[in-house]
C-alpha positions, -999 to +999 in steps of 0.1 A: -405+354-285-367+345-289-370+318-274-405+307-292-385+310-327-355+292-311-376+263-301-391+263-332-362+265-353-349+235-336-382+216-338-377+219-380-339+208-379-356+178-360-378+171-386-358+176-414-333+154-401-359+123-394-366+137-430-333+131-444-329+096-424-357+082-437-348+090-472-311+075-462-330+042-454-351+037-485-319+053-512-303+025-524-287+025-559-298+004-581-264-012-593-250-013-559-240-048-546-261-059-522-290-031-533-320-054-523-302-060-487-308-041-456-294-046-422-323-050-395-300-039-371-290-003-389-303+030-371-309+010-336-317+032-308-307+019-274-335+033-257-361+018-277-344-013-274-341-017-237-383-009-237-384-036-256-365-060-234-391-053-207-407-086-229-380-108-208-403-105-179-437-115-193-435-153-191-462-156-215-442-136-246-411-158-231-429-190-233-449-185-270-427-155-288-388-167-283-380-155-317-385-121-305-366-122-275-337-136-294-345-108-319-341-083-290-311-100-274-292-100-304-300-062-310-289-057-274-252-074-286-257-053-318-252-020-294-223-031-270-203-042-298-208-007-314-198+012-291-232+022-277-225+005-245-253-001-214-248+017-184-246-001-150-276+004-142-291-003-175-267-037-178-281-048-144-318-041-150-314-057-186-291-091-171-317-098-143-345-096-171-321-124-193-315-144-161-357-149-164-352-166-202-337-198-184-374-208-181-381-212-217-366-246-238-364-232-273-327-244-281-323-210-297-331-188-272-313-208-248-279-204-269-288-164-271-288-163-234-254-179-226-242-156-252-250-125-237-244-135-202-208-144-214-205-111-232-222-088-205-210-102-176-180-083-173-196-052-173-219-064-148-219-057-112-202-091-095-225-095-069-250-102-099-235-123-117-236-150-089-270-149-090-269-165-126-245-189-119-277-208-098-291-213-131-259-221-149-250-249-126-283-263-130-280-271-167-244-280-163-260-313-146-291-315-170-297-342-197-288-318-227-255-319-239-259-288-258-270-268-227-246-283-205-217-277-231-224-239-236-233-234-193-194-247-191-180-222-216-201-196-199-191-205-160-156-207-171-158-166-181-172-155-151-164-175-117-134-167-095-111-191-081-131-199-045-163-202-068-146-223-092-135-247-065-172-255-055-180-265-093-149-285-094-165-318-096-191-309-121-163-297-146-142-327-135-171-350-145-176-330-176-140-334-187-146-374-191-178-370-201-189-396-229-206-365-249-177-351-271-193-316-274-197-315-231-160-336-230-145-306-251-164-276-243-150-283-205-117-288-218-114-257-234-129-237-203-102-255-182-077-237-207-094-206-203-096-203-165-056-220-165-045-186-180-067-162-160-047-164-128-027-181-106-054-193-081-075-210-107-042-230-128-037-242-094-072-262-094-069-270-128-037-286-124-052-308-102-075-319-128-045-338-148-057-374-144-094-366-161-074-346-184-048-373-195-083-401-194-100-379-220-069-381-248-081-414-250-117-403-258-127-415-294-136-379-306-108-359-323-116-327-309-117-342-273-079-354-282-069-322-296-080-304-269-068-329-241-031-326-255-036-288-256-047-287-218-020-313-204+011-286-224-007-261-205+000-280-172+035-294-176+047-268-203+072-257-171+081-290-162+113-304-185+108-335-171+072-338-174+067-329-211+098-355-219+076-383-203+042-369-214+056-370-255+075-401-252+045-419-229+019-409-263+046-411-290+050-447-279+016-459-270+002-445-304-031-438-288-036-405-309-059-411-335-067-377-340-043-354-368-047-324-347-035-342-318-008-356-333+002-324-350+002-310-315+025-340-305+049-333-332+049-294-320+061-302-284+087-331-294+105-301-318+103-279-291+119-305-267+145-312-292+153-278-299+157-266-257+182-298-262+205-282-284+200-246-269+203-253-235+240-274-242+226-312-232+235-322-266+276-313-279+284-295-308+288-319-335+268-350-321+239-360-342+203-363-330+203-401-333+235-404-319+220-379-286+204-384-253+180-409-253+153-382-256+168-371-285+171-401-300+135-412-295+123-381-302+142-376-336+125-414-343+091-402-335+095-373-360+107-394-384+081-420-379+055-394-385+064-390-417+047-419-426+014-412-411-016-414-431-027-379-428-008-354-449-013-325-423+009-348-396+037-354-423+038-319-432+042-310-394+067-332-388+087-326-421+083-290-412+096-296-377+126-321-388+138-295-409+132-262-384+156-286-359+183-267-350+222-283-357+207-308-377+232-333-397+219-340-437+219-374-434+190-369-405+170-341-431+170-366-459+139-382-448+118-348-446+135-333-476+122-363-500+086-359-486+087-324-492+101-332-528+066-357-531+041-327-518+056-304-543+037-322-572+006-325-552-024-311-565-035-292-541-026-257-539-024-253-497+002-284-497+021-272-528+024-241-511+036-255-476+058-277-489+075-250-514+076-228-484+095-251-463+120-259-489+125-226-495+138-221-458+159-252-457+173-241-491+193-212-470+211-237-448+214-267-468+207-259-510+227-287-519+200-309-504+173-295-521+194-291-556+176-326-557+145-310-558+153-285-587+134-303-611+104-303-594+107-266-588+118-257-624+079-273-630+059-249-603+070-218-621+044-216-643+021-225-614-012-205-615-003-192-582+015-167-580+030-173-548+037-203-556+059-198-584+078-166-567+090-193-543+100-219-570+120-194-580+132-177-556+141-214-541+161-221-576+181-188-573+199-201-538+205-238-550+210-234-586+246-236-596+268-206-614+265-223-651+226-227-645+220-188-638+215-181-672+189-203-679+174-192-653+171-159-659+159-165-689+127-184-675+124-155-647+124-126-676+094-140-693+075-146-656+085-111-643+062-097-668+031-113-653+032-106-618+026-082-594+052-058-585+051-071-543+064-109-560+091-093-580+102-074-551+110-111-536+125-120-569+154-088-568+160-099-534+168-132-544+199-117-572+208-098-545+217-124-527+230-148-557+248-120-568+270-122-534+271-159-536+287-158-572+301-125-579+321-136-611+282-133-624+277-096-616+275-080-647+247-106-658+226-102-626+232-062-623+223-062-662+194-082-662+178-059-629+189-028-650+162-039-674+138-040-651+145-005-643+135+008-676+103-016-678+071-007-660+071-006-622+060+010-594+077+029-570+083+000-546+102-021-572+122+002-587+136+012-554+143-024-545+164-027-575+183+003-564+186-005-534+198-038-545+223-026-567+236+000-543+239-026-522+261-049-543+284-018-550+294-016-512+294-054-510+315-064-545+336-035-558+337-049-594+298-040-599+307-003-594+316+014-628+290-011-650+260-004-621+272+037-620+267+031-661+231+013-654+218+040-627+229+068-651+207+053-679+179+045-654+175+084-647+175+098-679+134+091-678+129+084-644+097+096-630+102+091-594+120+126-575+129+102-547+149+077-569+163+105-585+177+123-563+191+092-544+210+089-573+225+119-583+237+120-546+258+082-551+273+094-581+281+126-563+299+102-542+311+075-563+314+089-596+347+110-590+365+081-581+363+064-610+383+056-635+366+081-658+346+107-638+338+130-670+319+103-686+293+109-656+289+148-662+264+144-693+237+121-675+238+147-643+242+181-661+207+165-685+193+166-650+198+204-647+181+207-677+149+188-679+141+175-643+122+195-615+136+217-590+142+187-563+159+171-590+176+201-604+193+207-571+207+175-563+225+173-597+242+208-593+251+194-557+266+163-575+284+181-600+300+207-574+312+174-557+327+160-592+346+199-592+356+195-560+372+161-563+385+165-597+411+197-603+412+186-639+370+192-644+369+223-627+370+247-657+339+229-676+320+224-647+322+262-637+306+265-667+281+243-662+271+261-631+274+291-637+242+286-659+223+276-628+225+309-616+199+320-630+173+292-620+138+302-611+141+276-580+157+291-551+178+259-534+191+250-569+202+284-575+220+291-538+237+257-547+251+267-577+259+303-563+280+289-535+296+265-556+306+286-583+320+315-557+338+282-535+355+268-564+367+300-580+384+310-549+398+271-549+409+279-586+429+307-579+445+295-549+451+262-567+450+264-602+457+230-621+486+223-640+480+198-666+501+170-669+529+172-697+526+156-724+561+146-736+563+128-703+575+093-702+547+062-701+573+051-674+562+076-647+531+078-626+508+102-636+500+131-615+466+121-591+435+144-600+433+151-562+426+181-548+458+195-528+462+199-488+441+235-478+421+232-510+388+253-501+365+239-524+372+202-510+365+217-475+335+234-479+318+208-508+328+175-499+336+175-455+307+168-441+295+178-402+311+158-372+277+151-360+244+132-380+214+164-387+198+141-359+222+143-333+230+177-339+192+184-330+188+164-301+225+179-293+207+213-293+177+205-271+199+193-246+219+225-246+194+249-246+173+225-217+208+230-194+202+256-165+219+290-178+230+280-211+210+308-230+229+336-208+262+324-205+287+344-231+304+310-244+306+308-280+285+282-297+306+253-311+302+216-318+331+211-292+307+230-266+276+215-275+266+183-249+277+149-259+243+128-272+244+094-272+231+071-303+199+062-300+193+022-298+169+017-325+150-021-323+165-046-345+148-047-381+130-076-389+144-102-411+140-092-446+114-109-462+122-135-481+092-157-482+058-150-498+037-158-469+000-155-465-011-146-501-009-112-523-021-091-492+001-102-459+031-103-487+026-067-494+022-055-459+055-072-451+075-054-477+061-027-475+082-018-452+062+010-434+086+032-410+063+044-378+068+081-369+098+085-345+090+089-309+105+126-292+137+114-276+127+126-236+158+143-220+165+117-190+186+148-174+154+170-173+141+151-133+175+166-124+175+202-141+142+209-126+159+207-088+175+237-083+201+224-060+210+196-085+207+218-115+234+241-101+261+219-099+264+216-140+249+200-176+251+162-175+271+141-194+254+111-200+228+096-181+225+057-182+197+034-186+173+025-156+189-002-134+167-025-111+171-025-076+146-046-065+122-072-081+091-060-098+070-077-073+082-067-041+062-042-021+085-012-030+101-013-068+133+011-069+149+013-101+178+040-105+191+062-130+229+074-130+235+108-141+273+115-151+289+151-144+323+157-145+330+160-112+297+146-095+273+118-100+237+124-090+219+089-086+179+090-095+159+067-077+122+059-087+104+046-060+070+030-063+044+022-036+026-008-041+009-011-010-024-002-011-029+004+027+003+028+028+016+063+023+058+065+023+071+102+033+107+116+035+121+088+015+157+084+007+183+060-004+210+057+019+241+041+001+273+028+012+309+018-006+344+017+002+361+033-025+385+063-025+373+081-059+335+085-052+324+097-015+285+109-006+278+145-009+237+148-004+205+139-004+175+150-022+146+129-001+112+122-021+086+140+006+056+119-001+045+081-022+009+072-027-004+038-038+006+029-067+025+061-076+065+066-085+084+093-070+122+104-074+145+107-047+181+122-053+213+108-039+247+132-053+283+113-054+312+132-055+340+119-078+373+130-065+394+138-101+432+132-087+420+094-078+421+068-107+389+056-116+379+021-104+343+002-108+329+006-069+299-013-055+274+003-032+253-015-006+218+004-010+188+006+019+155+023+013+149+047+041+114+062+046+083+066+070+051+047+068+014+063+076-014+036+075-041+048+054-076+040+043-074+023+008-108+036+000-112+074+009-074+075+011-072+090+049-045+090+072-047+065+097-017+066+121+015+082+123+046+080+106+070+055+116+104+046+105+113+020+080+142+003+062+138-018+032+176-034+018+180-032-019+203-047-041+240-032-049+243-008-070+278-005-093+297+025-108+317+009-133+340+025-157+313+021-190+290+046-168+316+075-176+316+064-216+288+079-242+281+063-266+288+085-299+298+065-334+320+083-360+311+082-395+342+067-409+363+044-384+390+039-400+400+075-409+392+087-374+415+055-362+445+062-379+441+099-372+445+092-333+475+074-340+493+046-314+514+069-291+485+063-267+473+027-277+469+001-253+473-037-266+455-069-241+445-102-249+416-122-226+403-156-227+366-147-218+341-174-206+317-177-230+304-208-248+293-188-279+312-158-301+278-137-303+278-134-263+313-126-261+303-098-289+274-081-269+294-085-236+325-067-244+302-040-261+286-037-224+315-041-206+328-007-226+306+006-230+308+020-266+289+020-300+293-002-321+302+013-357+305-002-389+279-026-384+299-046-362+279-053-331+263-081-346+273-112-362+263-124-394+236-158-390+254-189-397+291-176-393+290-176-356+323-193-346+334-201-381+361-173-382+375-142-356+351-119-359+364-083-357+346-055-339+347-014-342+338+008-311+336+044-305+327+063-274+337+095-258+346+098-222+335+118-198+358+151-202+355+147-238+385+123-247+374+105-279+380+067-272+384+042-300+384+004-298+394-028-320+386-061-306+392-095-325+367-120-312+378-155-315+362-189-306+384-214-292+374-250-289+392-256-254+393-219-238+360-206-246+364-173-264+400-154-273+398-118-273+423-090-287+417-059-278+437-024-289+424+009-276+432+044-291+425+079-274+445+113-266+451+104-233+469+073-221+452+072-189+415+064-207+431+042-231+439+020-197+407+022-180+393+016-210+415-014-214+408-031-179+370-026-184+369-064-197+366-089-170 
């Protein structure tokens, strides 16, 4: 009976569901868009679509119903592109069904089978698909160029190599063929099957003399996709692309534009590997070059001219993207660019003011030329268009033109989005730098802004923009402190806020007049929210701390957030109060006199040497919140670390290194792409951080390794053998103080073999590291990667010297069945040699910033220092930068680790390093980078630790 109500209860959810979907199909409101339309392919069910594919194998329907076969083929793409995808036995039964359509001639039908074989085929079962490619080849060779076009394109997705060979003439003949549609269709299958693997580029490169014949086909596609083919081919070849550009850029048999733009592409490309790889000396011109270079420059040039404006774009475009490039030789593209800035078509107008913009970083005194012309496009009616103009102006305009200029970009803030005003702030940010005796104008004039309406996103840019120019020009400070205190007396944004109450906090006591700061924070007790509330009470605690002579009003101050109903704000203000009153009787302040004479120097509002309050409110930890995390993990991850009876102090917690975070992308300067591709590139969304894995976990998890102490530092994965070899061994070095345990990864990558009781036997004359064990991986599958161990004893007495090790793979191989995976034979004995592995002094060295480099310099002092000078190899100052920095070792602080764009070898560039040593010696370095026109690269290099001995291996790291 249960089950009798069960059944039925589910037969009347059935059909009130069909209810409710048939009601979902006929409900359409009235003043939706697009009410009258209804998809035909909505609500298919794959079932009752494959029944009605059973209609492929009447030849009657096929022959005097197409429509409805190309109906059901289309609803049979509708499903495997939504997910609802055929089965293999389903895709089989339903491909050998299509396979039966090649009988019928309707030119629709026909194009709705190639389609599905080219979109089903990969799903299917290979030993099927050759049965189609019969059929294929057949119309390949037919009289119908559009079935012989579309049978190429479809062949070219689903033969191998050895079947591709037996077509080989049919696509050869297709590739001259006098149809353009058969002529490019096999063209661009040649592309495709180049790329699929190496077997098949090798029988398309053969292909290169129909290839080269059809660029001199009469149809523009055929060219375009000729020239496409033929870079394909000899894209590896220096040689070959040099006489392939200058054999078309001198015959002039391109007539198409999209050839010719591809033309203008690989001659920028040449000219740039010209200057990159060194064939071209620093300060020689392109016309006064190689002979490529000059002919190339002259082709480029000469394009200029051509009739078609998408060439000339390309090829000013390209002239001005050359790298090195002299203004004499930019001229040319510069004043064509000038002529497409008044054209009246919006997609040139854009290019062109695009391209300009770009050159304008490099060279603005050859577009100032242009200024007149860009003055005009800022009342454009696109938008993009006149952010550009402008933001084009603001980096070639001159210091006595600013004004006027800001004049015109007040009245055009007002009428654009806030993703183009973004740009705009950018741009004073950056003229700001240029002309700094114009700060209080630019700073003023984004101050505005801030009280205007805005979203979140541009008010924070101006912030961040002014915050910025504090750091970078020092006069700004007081007058922007002024501007950010007016900002948040009605700021609605907690974030901005916040942000800063926490820089005056910083900044403020070290002006010239802190107390005029205190109103515009202590308004922020009073009115904001409790996010709010509690930064400003942490601000003014800093101002008490830093100022002897405020102490007394602030305490008053505080004292009435005691009572707040937020909890943070009032623990704040509790410890505050209770730290400075202690720091007030310990240190009470003694006003200066007043009789005394103008002649002396005042007394500094410091607070004195012990002062509590200063300790407590304004030192901050040793260690980021980040690092003292990950810091954690590791300590609490180390083998008997929760039961040992050690106290718990940042000098016992495990060294972390910094984490190397990618490169940020160039800031956006451009508007590029319209309102939507602008926004998603300043918008500026940060992915969630990754979990930082513990590399030291493989070795805690051995007992035997885990036993002989926490690890140091652990360094990145070095390669040992070439990614394609049969066996890839990468190792890991694991730093203790006394040993080194080396992690090897070993992966099988033969299919027909099983690797047992592998080890890495390693070999090195050196007096301070000698072999202490072995920790063998027991067994290796195809395809998987296994650690073995190998532990290195470093001998303390001995000075520490970089040592090479001569390293062989060491293992036994059992044959085994690559299908059910059996043993086969057994084990025998094997050796595979690997490349050397190197302990060099860096290994030893974590790499661990300090927050302020020169305090934490001048703390260490010089009794240890260690002064050298080195003329290093390099051709270019930024590889001399990133080699010392792996060389030591160390991390970069201060920004240093990079150099600026543009000012490479203009002037020494000076680098700050900080790393600790394995014992826990904190190591500092200074290192003047020099280029030198006849020695390559001078470099000065001072080290600073507690122990002299570091400071010298440290020292004689460079080589």
């Amino acid at each position: 009976m249960a089950d009798q109500q069960e059944e039925g209860g589910l037969t009347m959810n059935g059909l009130l569901s069909e209810v409710q979907n048939t009601l979902d199909k006929f409900k359409l409101e009235d003043d939706a868009p697009g009410a009258d339309y209804y998809s035909p392919y909505a609500n298919l069910e794959k079932a009752a679509v494959l029944q009605e594919a059973r209609c492929f194998h009447d030849p009657t329907a096929v022959r005097e119903n197409p429509r409805k076969c190309c109906t059901v083929i289309a609803q049979l793409l509708h499903l495997t592109n939504t997910g609802q995808y055929l089965n293999s036995a389903e895709a089989t039964e339903v491909f050998f069904g299509v396979t039966k359509l090649f009988m019928s001639d309707d030119a629709s039908l026909r194009r709705m089978v190639y389609l599905f074989i080219k979109d089903v085929a990969e799903t299917c079962d290979p030993d099927d698909v050759i049965i189609v490619t019969s059929s294929l080849t057949k119309d390949m060779t037919c009289d119908v160029d559009l079935y012989r076009a579309n049978a190429l394109r479809v062949l070219a997705r689903i033969v191998d190599a050895a079947m591709l060979g037996a077509i080989e003439r049919y696509v050869k003949q297709a590739v001259v063929d006098s149809s353009g549609q058969v002529s490019s269709a096999a063209l661009v299958s040649a592309t495709h099957l180049f790329e699929r693997n190496q077997e098949s580029a090798a029988i398309v490169k053969r292909w290169i003399s129909e290839t080269t014949e059809a660029t001199s086909s009469p149809n523009e596609m055929v060219q375009f996709h000729a020239m496409q083919l033929l870079y394909q081919i000899k894209k590896h070849d220096r040689l070959g692309m040099q006489k392939l550009v200058t054999q078309f850029s001198q015959r002039n048999t391109l007539k198409s534009p999209l050839a010719l733009v591809l033309l203008v592409r690989y001659t920028a490309k040449l000219l740039t590997d010209e200057v990159a790889e060194g064939r071209m000396t620093s300060g020689t011109s392109f016309q006064n070059g190689s002979t490529f270079a000059r002919s190339g420059y002259a082709f480029l040039e000469a394009s200029l001219r051509h009739k078609s404006e998408m060439v000339v774009y390309e090829a000013a475009r390209a002239i001005c993207a050359l790298p090195n490039i002299e203004p004499q030789e930019l001229s040319p593209a510069v004043n064509v660019l000038q002529l497409f800035l008044s054209s009246p078509k919006p997609a040139v107008r854009f290019a062109a003011i695009k391209t300009v913009s770009q050159v304008a970083v490099g060279h603005p005194r050859m577009i100032s030329k242009c200024n007149e012309d860009l003055e005009a496009l800022i009342a454009d009616a696109n938008r993009s268009i006149a952010t550009l103009a402008i933001t084009t102006l603001l980096k070639t305009g001159s210091e006595n033109s600013i004004d006027r200029l800001l004049k015109q970009i007040s009245v055009f803030l007002g009428e654009i989005p806030d993703e183009y005003k973004i740009t705009i702030v950018r741009s004073l940010q950056r003229l700001c730098l240029t002309y700094p005796a114009k700060h209080r104008v630019l700073v003023g004039f984004m101050s505005n802004f801030l009280r205007e309406e805005g979203g979140f996103d541009f008010k924070r840019s101006i912030v961040n923009s002014i915050v910025s120019l504090m750091k970078q020009v020092p006069e700004t400070t007081e007058s922007s402190l002024l501007h950010l205190c007016e900002f948040i007396e009605d700021c609605e944004f907690t974030m901005l806020s916040t942000q800063i109450l926490h820089l005056l906090g910083e900044l403020g006591p070290g002006a010239q007049a802190p107390a005029r700061y205190i109103r515009f924070i202590y308004n922020r007790v009073i009115l904001e929210n409790s996010a709010v509330r509690a930064a400003a009470v942490a601000a003014l605690s800093k101002f008490a701390a830093r100022c002897p002579s405020l102490r007394t009003s602030i305490m008053t101050l505080l004292r009435r957030s005691l009572d707040d109903e937020d909890d943070e704000t009032r623990d704040r203000a509790s410890v505050a109060v209770n730290v400075l009153k202690d720091a007030m009787d310990e240190f009470p302040y003694v006003p200066p006199d007043e009789d005394a004479e103008p002649e002396e120097e005042p007394v500094p509002d410091e607070p004195q040497a012990g002062d509590p309050a200063a300790f407590v409110l304004l030192q901050g930890l040793p260690m980021s919140f980040d690092r003292l995390d990950r810091s954690i993990r590791a300590y609490v991850k180390a083998p008997t670390a929760m039961e040992s009876a050690e106290e718990l102090t940042f000098s016992a917690l495990p060294i972390v290194e910094e984490i190397e975070e990618p490169e940020p992308a160039a800031e956006v300067d451009e508007v590029g792409g319209g309102d939507a591709a602008l926004m998603a590139a300043i918008a500026g969304e940060v992915e969630e951080k990754k979990e930082v894995v513990d590399p030291a976990a493989a070795v805690y998890a051995i007992p035997e390794l885990a036993s002989l102490g926490r690890v140091f530092r652990s360094s990145a994965p070095t390669e040992l053998s070439e990614e394609e070899t049969e066996y890839v061994v990468r190792c890991i070095k694991h730093v203790m103080p006394e040993h080194i345990v080396l992690q090897f990864l070993i992966q099988n990558t033969v299919e027909d073999q099983r690797l047992v009781n592998c080890t890495v036997a390693i070999e090195g004359d050196s007096e301070c590291f000698e072999v202490a064990g072995e920790v063998a991986a027991e067994s290796i599958k195809y395809g998987e990667t296994v650690n073995a161990f190998t532990v290195v004893t470093r001998n303390p007495d001995a000075p520490l010297a970089p040592c090479n090790f001569e390293c062989v793979l060491k293992f036994g191989v059992i044959q085994v069945d690559p299908k059910s995976g059996e043993d086969e034979s057994d084990p025998f004995e094997e050796e595979y040699p690997l490349e050397e592995l190197e302990l060099a002094t860096s290994d030893f060295m974590a790499k661990v910033s300090v927050p302020d480099f020169r305090s934490a310099w001048e703390t260490v002092g010089n009794a240890n220092e260690v002064l050298e000078k080195f003329a290093l190899q390099f051709k270019k100052q930024e590889d001399a930068v990133a080699a010392v920095i792996d060389f030591l070792g160390m991390q970069p602080c201060d920004g240093t680790g990079h150099i600026k764009p543009g000012e490479g070898g203009k002037k020494p560039h000076m680098l700050h390093l900080s790393g600790v040593f394995v014992g826990g010696t904190n190591v500092l370095a200074r290192a003047q980078v020099a280029a030198a026109s006849d020695t390559g690269v001078l470099l000065k290099i001072a080290v600073r630790s507690d122990d002299p001995t570091v400071s010298r291996m440290v020292a004689d790291c460079i080589r």
